[in-house]
N, C-alpha and C positions, 0 to 999 in steps of 0.2 A: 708542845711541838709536834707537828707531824714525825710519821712514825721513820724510823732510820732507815730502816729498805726505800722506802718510797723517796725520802730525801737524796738517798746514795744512785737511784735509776736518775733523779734527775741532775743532782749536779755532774753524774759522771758522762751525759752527755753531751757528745764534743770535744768532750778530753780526749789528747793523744799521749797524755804522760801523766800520772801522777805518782808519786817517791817524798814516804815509802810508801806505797799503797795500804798497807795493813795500819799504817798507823794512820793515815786518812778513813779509814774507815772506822776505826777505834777512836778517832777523834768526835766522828758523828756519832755514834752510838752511845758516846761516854753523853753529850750534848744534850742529847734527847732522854736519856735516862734520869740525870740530872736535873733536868729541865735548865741547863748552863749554856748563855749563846757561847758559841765560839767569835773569835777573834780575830773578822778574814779582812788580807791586806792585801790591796789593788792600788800598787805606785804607777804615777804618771811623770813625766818631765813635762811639763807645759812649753815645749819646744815652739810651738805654732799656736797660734788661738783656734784653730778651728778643726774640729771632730771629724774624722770621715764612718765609713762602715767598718773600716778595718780595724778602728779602735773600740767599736761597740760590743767586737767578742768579750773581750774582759769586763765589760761594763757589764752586759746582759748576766755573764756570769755571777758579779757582783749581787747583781738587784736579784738572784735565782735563792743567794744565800741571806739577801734582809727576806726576801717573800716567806724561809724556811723558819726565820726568826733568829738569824744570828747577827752578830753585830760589823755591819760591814766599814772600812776605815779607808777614805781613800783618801791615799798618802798624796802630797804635792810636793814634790823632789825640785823646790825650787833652789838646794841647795846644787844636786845631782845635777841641773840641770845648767848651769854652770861650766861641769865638765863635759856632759852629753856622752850618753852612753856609747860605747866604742862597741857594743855587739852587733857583730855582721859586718861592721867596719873594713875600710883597708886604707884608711887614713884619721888623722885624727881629727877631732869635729872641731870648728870652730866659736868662739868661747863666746856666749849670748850676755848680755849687759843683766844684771839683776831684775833692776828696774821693769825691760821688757819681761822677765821671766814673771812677773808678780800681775802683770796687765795680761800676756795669755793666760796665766792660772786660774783668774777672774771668768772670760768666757771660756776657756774648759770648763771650770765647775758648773757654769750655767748650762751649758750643753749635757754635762754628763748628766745634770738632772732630767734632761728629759725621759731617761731610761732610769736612772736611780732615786728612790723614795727620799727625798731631801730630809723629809722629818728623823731620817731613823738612820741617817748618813753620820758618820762623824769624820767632819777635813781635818787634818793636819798636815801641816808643812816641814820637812825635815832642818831648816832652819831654824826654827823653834828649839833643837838640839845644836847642832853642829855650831850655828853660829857662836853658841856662848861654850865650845870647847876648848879649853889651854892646849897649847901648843906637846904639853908632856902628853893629853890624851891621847892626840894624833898620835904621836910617836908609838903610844901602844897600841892603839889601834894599829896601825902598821906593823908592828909588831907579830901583829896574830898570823899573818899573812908571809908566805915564802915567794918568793921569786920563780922555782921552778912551779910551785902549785898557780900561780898564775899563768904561767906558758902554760899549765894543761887545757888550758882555754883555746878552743880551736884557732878565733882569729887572729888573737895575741900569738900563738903556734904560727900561724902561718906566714904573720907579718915578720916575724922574729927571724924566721930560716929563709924569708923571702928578702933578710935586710931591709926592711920598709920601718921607717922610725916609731915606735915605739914611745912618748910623750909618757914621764915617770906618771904624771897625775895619774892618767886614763888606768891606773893599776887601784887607785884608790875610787872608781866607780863600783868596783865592786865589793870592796870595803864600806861604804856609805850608803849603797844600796842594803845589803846584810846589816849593817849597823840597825839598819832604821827598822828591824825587824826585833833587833833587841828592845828599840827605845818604846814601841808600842807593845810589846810580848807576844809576835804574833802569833797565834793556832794554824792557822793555812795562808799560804801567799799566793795567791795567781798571778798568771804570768802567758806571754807566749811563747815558743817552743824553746827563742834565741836568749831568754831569759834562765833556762835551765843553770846555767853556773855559778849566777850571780844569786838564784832561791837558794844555790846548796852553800854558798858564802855564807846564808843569812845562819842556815842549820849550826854550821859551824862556830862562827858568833855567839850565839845563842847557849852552846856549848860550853862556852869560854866565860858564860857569865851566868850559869849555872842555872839556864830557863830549860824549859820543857821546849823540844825540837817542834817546829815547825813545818807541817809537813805541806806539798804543792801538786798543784795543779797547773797543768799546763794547755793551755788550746793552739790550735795552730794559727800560720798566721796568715791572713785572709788573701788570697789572689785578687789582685785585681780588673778590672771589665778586660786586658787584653788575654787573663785566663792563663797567665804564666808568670808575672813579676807580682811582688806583695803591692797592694792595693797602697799609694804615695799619691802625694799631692806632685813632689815633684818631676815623677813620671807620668801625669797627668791622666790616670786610670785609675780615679778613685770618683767615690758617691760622695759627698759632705750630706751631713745629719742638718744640715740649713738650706742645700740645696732644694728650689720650689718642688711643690707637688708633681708638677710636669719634666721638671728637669730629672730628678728622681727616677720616675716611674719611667723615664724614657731612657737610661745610661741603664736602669737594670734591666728594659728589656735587650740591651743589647749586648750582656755579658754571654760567652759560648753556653750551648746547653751542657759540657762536660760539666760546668761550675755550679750548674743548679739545687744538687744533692748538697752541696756544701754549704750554701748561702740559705737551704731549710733550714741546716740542721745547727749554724750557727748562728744565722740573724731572723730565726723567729722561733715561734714554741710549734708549730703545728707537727701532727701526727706523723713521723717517719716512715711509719707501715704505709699510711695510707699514701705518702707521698713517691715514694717509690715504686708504689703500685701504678702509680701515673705515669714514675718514670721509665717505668718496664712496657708503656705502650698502652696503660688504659686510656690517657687522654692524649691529644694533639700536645706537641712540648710548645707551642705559641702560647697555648690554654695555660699550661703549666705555670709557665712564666709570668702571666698576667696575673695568676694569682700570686707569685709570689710577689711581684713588685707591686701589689694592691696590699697585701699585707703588712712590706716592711713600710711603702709612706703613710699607711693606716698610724703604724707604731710612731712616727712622728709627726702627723698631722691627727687625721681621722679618716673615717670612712667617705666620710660623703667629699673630700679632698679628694682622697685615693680613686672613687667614682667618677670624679671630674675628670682628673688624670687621664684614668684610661681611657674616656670619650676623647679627649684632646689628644693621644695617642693615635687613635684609632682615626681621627680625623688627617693628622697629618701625615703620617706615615700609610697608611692604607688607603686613604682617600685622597693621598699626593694636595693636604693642602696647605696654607703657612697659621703656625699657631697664633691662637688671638693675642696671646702675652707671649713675651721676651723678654728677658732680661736685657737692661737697657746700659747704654754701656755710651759717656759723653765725650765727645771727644770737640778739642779748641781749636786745633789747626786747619786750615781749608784744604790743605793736600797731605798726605798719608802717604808713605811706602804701605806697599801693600802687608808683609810681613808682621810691619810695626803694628798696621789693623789690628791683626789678627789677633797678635802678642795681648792686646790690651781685654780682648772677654777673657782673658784667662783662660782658653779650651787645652790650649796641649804643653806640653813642659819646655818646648824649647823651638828657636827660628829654625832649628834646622826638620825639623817634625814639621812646623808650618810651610817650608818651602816644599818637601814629600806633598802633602795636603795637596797644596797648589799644581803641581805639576800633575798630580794623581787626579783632577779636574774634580775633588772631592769638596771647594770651595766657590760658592756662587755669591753674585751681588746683586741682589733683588733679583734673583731667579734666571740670571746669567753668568755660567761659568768663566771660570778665572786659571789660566793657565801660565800666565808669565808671572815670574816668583818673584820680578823683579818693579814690577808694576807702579807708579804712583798714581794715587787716587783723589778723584777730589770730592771731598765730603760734603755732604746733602743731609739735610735733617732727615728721620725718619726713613731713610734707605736701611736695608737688613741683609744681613748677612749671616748661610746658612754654613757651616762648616761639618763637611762630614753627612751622615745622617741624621742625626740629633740635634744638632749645635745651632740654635737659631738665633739673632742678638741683635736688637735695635740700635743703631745710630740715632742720637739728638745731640746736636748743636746747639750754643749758649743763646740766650733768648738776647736779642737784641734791648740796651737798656732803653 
């Protein structure tokens, strides 16, 4: 195993929490002297099928601890996800069909391979457990858990004294999430920052059934391109790890330069010193940029992708002209509300963001601004429509049989 210093510089970069500290370090150390992998657990809910950047913090950390040679587990909370984690909540989530949970889980897994060594992965699902427990388990399982040490949980706290309902399950998230720390024994659990109470459940747990504490890591959790909300699909200011080469390379050049520092030092490996140094005014922050958004679709394409990108970049945006590809988007009806257009590429979270767009004259049709929000349109094969800066997207119409 590489040696424990050089392991501890690198996984501790990016962390903004790990507890207890001393024994994360004495975990690695014991690891490498032993030559013993550890035992790291990286839980998902397969909430959604599709990956953005925001989820690759934990990922990239993952694949940082199989590179180190320990054995990394990532858990599918297909049971978890069922309930849907209530942190950061102020309401409770709506309960997802099984079924759906087991068909996202499939392209998660396929996704998170692109950043995790599949050979030296071990999935598991926490249904594998939970499903075949007797009803006396739950009970003790519940058991372990008080009422008031749940309200020490911020949001549960808040909704509690804000009289905002409280849904008895959503108390057993965090019970099942800690559980499943037990049923694989785990050495270190990553997590994001909102994850903090539900790792130190797992400690306790753990405690209770007489394993060796587990200690965590925590990275934070990624801003999204408007550089102030976390990076959501349903806020519509996120990157997807599927999105094309151009698409990609064009939503990162548009993220604020404040976020720059943050998207090196979590979504790739390259040298801090050196990058900073860039950021302090040795190079143009455009230049900057370009390299960073050439690195991260390197990391899900390749180079000579990432190559193309920034020529089709630089073509559109700089040389004001329309990309040779788009994303093609069909639509049946011969007239469209305008809105409803829009709604269907998927660019923003909601009608009411697309009528902003529209009136904000941020929305053109073949290269003609669109300012009544209330518009219908009548659709033309191969007409495009640019939204925003970025957002380019072909029209095709059904082929006549």
């Amino acid at each position: 195993m590489t040696d424990a210093a050089i392991q501890l510089k690198i996984l501790k970069r990016g962390a903004v929490d790990i507890f207890p500290e001393k024994t994360f370090d004495q975990k690695v150390r014991e690891a490498v002297k032993h030559n013993k992998p550890l035992n790291v657990k990286y839980g998902v809910d397969p909430t959604a099928p599709d990956i953005h950047l925001g989820f690759t913090v934990g990922l990239r950390k993952l694949r940082q601890f199989q590179d180190l040679g320990h054995q990394a587990v990532l858990l599918i909370g297909d049971y978890t996800a069922t309930i849907g984690d209530p942190s950061g909540r102020d309401s409770t989530r709506p309960a997802l069909a099984h079924d759906r949970i087991l068909e996202n889980a499939e392209s998660y897994i396929d996704q998170a391979c692109k950043i995790l060594d599949r050979e030296k992965l071990k999935v598991v699902y926490n249904g594998s457990w939970f499903a075949q427990m007797e009803f006396s388990s739950v009970m003790k399982l519940a058991a372990s858990m008080t009422v008031s040490r749940m309200l020490e949980r911020e949001d549960f706290k808040k909704r509690y004294t804000g009289q905002i309902p409280i849904s008895l399950h959503e108390f057993f998230y965090p019970l099942m999430q800690g559980y499943d720390s037990v049923a694989i024994a785990a050495d270190i659990e990553l997590g994001g920052t909102d994850q903090r109470f539900n790792i130190a459940v797992g400690r306790d747990l753990q405690h209770a059934h007489g394993q060796k504490l587990q200690a965590a890591l925590l990275t934070p959790i990624l801003p999204g391109l408007d550089g102030t909300r976390k990076m959501s699909k349903s806020l519509g200011n996120y990157i997807g790890i599927n999105d094309s080469p151009a698409d990609m390379f064009g939503k990162l050049m548009s993220i604020p330069d404040k976020l720059m520092s943050t998207y090196f030092e979590l979504l790739t490996d390259m040298d801090m010193t050196k990058v900073n140094n860039w950021l302090d005014g040795s190079r143009h922050p455009r230049e900057v940029k370009k390299i960073l958004a050439a690195d991260i679709v390197s990391q899900y394409y390749d180079a000579k992708a990432a190559a193309e990108a920034a020529r089709e970049f630089d073509a559109v945006f700089s040389n004001k002209k329309i990309p040779r590809q788009m994303p093609e988007i069909i639509i049946n009806e011969k007239k469209l509300w305008i809105v409803e257009l829009l709604s269907r590429t998927g660019h923003a979270g909601s009608n009411s963001e697309l009528r902003r767009l529209i009136k904000a004259g941020a929305v053109s049709i073949n290269g003609e601004k669109l300012k009544d929000d209330k518009a219908e349109l009548e659709i033309k094969n191969d007409m495009y429509i640019k939204i925003g800066k970025k957002g380019f997207y072909r029209i095709k119409t059904p082929k006549a049989p």
